[in-house]
C-alpha positions as CSV (number, residue, x, y, z in Angstrom):
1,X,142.7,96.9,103.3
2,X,140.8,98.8,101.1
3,X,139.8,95.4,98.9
4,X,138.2,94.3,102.4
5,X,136.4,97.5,103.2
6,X,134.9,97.7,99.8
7,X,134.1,94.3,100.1
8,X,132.3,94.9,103.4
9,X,130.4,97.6,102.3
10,X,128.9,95.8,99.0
11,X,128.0,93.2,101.7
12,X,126.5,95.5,103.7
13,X,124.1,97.0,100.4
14,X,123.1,93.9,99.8
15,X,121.9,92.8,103.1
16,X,120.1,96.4,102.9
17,X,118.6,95.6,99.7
18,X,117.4,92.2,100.8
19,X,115.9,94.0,104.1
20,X,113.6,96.1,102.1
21,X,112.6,93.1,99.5
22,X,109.0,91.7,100.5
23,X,110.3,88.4,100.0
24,X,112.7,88.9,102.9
25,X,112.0,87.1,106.4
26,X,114.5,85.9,109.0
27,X,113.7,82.0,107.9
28,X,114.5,82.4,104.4
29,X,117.6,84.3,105.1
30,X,118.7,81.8,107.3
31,X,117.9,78.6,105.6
32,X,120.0,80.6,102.0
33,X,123.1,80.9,104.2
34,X,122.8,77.4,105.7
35,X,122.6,75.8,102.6
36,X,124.7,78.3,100.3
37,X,127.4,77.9,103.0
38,X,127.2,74.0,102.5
39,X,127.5,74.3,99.0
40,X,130.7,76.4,99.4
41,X,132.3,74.1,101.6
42,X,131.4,71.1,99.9
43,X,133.2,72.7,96.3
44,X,136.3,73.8,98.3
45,X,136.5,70.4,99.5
46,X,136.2,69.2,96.1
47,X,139.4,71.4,95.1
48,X,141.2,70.5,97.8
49,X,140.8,66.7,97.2
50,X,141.4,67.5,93.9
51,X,144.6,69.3,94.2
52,X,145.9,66.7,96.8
53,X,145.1,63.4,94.1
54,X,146.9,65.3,91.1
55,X,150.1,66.1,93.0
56,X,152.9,64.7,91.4
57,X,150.9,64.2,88.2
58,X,151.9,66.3,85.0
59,X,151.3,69.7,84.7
60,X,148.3,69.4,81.9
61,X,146.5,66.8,83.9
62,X,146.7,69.0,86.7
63,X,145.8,71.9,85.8
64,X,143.2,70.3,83.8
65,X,141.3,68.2,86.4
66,X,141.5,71.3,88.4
67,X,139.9,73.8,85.9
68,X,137.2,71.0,85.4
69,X,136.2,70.7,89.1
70,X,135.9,74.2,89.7
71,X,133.9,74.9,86.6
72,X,131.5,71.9,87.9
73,X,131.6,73.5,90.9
74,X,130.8,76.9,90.2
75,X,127.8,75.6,87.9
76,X,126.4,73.4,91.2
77,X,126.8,77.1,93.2
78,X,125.2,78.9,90.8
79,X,122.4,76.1,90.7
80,X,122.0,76.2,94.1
81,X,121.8,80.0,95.0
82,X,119.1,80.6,91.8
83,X,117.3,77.3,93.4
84,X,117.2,78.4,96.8
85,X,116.2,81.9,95.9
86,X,113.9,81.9,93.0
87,X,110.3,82.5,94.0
88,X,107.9,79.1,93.9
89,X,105.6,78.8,90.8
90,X,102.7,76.8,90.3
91,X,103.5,73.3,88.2
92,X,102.4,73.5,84.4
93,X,99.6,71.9,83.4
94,X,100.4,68.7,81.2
95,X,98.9,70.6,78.0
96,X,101.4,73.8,78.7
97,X,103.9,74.4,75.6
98,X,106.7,75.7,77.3
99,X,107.5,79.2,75.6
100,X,111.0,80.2,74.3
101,X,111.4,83.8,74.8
102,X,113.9,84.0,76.8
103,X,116.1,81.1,76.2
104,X,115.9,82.5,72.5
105,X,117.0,85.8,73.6
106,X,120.5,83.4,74.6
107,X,121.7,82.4,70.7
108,X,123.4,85.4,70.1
109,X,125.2,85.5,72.9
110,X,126.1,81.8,71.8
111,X,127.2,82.7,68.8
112,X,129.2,85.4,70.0
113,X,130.9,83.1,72.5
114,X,131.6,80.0,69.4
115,X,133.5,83.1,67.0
116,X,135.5,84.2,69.9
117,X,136.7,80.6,70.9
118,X,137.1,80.1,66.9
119,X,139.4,83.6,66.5
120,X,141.4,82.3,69.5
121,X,141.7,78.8,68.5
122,X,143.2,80.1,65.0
123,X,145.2,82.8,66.4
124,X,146.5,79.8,69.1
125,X,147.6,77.6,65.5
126,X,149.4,80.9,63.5
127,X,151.0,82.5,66.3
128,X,154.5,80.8,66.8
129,X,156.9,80.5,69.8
130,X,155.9,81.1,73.1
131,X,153.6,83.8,72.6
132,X,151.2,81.3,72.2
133,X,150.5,80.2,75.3
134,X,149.4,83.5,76.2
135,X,146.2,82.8,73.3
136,X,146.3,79.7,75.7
137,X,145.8,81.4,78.6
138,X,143.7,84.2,77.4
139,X,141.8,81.5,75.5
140,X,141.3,79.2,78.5
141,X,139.3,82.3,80.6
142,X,137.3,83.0,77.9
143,X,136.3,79.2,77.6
144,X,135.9,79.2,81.6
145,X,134.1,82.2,81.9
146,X,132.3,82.0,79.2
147,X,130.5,78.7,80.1
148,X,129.7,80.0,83.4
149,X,127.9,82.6,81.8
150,X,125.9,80.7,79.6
151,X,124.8,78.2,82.2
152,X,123.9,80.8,84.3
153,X,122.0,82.6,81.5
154,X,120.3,79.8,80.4
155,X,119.2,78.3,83.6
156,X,117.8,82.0,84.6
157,X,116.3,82.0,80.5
158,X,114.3,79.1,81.6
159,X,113.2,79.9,84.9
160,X,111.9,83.0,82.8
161,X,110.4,81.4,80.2
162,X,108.3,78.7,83.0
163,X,107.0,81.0,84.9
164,X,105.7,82.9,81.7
165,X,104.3,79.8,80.3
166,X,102.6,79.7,83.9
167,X,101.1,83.5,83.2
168,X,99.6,82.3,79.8
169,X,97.9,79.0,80.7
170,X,96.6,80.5,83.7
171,X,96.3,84.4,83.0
172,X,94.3,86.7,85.3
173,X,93.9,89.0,82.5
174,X,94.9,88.5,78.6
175,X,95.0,91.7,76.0
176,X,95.1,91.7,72.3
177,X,95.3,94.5,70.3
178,X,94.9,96.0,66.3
179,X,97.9,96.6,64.4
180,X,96.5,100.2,64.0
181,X,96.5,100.0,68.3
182,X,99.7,98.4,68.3
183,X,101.2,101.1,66.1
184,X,99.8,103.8,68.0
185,X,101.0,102.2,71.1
186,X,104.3,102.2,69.6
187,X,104.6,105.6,68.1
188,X,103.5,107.2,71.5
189,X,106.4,105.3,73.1
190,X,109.1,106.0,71.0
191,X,108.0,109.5,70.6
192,X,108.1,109.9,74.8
193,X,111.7,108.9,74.8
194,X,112.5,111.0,72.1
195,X,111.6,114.0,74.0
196,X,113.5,113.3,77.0
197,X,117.0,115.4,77.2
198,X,120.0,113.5,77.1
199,X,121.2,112.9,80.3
200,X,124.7,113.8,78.9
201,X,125.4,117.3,77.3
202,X,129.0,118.7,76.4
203,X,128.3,122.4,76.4
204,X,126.8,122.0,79.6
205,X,128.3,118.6,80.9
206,X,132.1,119.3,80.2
207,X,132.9,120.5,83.4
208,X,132.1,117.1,85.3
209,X,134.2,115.2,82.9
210,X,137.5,118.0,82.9
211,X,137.6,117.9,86.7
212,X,137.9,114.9,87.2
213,X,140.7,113.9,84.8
214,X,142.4,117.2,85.7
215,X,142.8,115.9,89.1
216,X,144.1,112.7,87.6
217,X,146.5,114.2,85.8
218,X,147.9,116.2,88.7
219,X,148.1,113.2,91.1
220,X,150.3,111.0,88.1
221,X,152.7,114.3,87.9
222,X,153.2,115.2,91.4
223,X,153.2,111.8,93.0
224,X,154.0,109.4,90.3
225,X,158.0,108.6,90.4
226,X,158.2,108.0,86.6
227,X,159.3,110.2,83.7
228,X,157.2,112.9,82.3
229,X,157.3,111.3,79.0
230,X,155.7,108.2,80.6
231,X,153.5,110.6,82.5
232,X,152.4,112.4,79.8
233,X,151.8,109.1,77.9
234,X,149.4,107.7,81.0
235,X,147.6,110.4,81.5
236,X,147.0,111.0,77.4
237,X,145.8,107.3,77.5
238,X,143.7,107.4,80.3
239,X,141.7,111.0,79.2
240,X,141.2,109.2,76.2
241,X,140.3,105.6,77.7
242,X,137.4,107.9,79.8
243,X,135.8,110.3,77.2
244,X,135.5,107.4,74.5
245,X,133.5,105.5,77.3
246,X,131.2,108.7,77.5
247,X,130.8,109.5,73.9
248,X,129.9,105.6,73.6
249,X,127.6,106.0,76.5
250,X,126.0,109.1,74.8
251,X,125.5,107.6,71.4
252,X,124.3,104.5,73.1
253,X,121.5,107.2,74.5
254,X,120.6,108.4,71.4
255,X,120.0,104.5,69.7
256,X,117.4,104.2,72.4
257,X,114.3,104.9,70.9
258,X,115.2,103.4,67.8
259,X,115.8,99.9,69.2
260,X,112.5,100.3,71.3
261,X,110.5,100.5,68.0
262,X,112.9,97.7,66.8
263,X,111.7,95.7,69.7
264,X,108.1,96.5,69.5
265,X,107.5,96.3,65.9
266,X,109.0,92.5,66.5
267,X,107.0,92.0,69.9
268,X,103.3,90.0,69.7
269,X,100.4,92.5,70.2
270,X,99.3,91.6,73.6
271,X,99.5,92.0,76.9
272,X,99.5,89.0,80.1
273,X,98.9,89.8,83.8
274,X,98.9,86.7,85.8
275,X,100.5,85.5,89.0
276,X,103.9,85.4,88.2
277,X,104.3,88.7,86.7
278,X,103.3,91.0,82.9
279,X,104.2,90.0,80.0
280,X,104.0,93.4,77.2
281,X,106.2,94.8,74.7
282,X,107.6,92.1,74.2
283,X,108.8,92.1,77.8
284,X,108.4,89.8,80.9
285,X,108.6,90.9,84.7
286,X,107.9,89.4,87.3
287,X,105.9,90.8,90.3
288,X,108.1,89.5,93.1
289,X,111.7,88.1,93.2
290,X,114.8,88.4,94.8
291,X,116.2,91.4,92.0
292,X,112.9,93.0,91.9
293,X,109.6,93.6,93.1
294,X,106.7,95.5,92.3
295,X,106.4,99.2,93.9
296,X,103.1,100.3,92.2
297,X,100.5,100.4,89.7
298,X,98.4,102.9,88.4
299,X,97.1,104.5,85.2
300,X,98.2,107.0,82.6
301,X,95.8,109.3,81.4
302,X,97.7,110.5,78.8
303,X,95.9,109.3,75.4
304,X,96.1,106.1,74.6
305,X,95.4,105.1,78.4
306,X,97.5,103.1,79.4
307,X,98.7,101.1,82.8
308,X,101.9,101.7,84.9
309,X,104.2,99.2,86.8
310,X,107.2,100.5,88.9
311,X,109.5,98.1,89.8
312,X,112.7,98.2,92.5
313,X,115.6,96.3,90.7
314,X,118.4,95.0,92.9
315,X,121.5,94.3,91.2
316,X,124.6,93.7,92.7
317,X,127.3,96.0,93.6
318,X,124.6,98.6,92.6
319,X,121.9,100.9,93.7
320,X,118.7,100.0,93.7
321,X,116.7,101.6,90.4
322,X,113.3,102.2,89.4
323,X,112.0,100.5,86.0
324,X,108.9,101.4,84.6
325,X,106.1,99.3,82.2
326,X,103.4,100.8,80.5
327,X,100.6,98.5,78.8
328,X,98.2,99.6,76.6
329,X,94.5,99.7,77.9
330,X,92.2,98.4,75.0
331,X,88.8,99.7,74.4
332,X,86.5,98.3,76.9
333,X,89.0,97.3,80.0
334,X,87.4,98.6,82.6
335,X,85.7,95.3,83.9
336,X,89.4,93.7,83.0
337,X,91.6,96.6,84.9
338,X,89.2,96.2,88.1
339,X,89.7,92.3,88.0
340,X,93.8,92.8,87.8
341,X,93.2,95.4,90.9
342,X,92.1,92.7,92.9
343,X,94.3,89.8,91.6
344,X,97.3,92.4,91.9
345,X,96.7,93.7,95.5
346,X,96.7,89.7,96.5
347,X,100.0,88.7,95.3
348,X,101.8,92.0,96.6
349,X,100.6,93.3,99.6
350,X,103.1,95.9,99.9
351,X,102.7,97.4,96.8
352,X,100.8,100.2,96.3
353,X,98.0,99.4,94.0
354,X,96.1,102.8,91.8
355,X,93.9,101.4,89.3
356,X,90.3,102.1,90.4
């Protein structure tokens, strides 16, 4: 029951968070449950006629045909839902070089995914008796789910990396700056998230993390039926399983700033505004899809000038977030910034648009 009304609410946030995108109209809607419903059916079919041909067959056969036709299948849904929902680009003139940024962004992932089937595969080999078929089974998910992934990712990667190749042959607006600019630029940002507080303080945080497990802890020993040896074990493990997720979270806070100078000491020294989106730092977003969309735009005064993009991002299961992008404004913009205004105010009419 409560699997369902979870369920029911997350479906209820998204339809919400699809209500308030721009993209969102009733025809759009409508034709993405038509043919994502289609595409559902026509997979289940798939298993079912799979399942029904294999009966009788060997259990390896089975199980393998099966495990193929769903991962075939979830690849076509997958295809089809980032198909029917990503927003239409321009075609690429024949000269375009299609960039690689975000497909390159995918190796390490890759090569995190080859060493963990590796690991498995060997542990699979030295492990004897029948605990190896759980290295099987564990080894199998990974394999399954781990594909998925990387289609996904990659299909998504270079969906990215066209409609960026789109924003550089035909930018409304293309900035390049110094090194000495650059490094400013840098510096300035780094040194903005440094002075932010953590959003996570023990002296004065402690309290929302002891509550909590304190009423865990009180629920396992009045209502649990086990032991309180066992109790005392669960509710030692879990205190622990939960404040090592914080203190990861809080030193994951604290590596912030470091990596943003990582990333924009490696990023090119230039900024792209064009119809599909910005491309700065290092960083492509696009004005208008269905995970995000373009709030505002307006400029920073604070030395260097620069310009500021809010962004809603829509993920699922979650809230919808602000995400902000600053750009540098070179020497001598102004002619550029009031050409963007224009160009900008166009392609999203209900974003609110500062920059004159």
């Amino acid at each position: 029951m409560y699997l369902v009304g979870f369920a029911l609410l997350s479906v209820a946030g998204a339809w919400f968070a699809w209500r308030s995108n721009p993209m969102y109209s009733l025809g759009a809607t409508v034709r993405f449950v038509v043919v994502v419903g289609l595409s559902v059916a026509a997979v289940l079919g798939a298993v079912i006629a799979t399942v029904n041909a294999t009966t009788g067959q060997p259990a390896a056969v089975s199980f393998g045909t099966l495990a193929v036709v769903l991962l075939a299948g979830t690849m076509s849904l997958i295809w089809v839902i980032m198909q029917v929902s990503a927003p239409k680009t321009a075609p690429l003139p024949a000269s375009a070089i299609l960039v690689r940024v975000h497909r390159a962004k995918l190796l390490s992932w890759l090569r995190r995914f080859g060493w963990t089937v590796l690991v498995t595969g060997m542990l699979a080999v030295v492990i004897p008796g029948d605990a190896k078929y759980v290295v099987y089974t564990l080894g199998g998910m990974v394999v399954f789910i781990g594909l998925i992934m990387l289609f996904a990712g990659y299909f998504a990667a270079l969906q990215a990396d066209r409609s960026l190749t789109s924003v550089e042959s035909a930018a409304w607006v293309h900035w390049r700056y110094t090194p000495a600019q650059w490094k400013e630029w840098s510096d300035v940002q780094v040194a903005r998230l440094e002075a932010v507080p953590p959003q996570w303080q023990w002296r004065r945080d402690w309290k929302k993390l002891a509550i909590p497990l304190v009423a865990v802890a009180v629920g396992v020993f009045v209502f649990d039926p086990g032991d309180w040896l066992w109790k005392a074990a669960y509710v030692i493990g879990i205190s622990g399983l939960i404040t090592g997720l914080v203190v990861l979270s809080s030193r994951d806070a604290k590596n912030v700033p470091g990596r943003v100078r990582r990333r924009l000491m490696s990023a090119p020294p230039e900024a792209y505004f064009g119809a599909g989106g910005v491309f700065a730092d290092g960083v492509y977003t696009q004005w208008l899809t269905a995970g995000n969309y373009l709030l505002s735009a307006g400029i920073d005064e604070r030395a260097p000038r620069s310009l500021t993009f809010v962004f809603e991002v829509l993920a699922a299961g979650q809230a919808p977030s602000e995400v902000r992008q600053g750009v540098l404004i070179p020497p001598g913009a102004e002619a550029d910034i009031a050409t963007l205004a224009t160009a900008l105010s166009a392609a999203c009419p209900s974003a609110r648009i500062a920059l004159t």
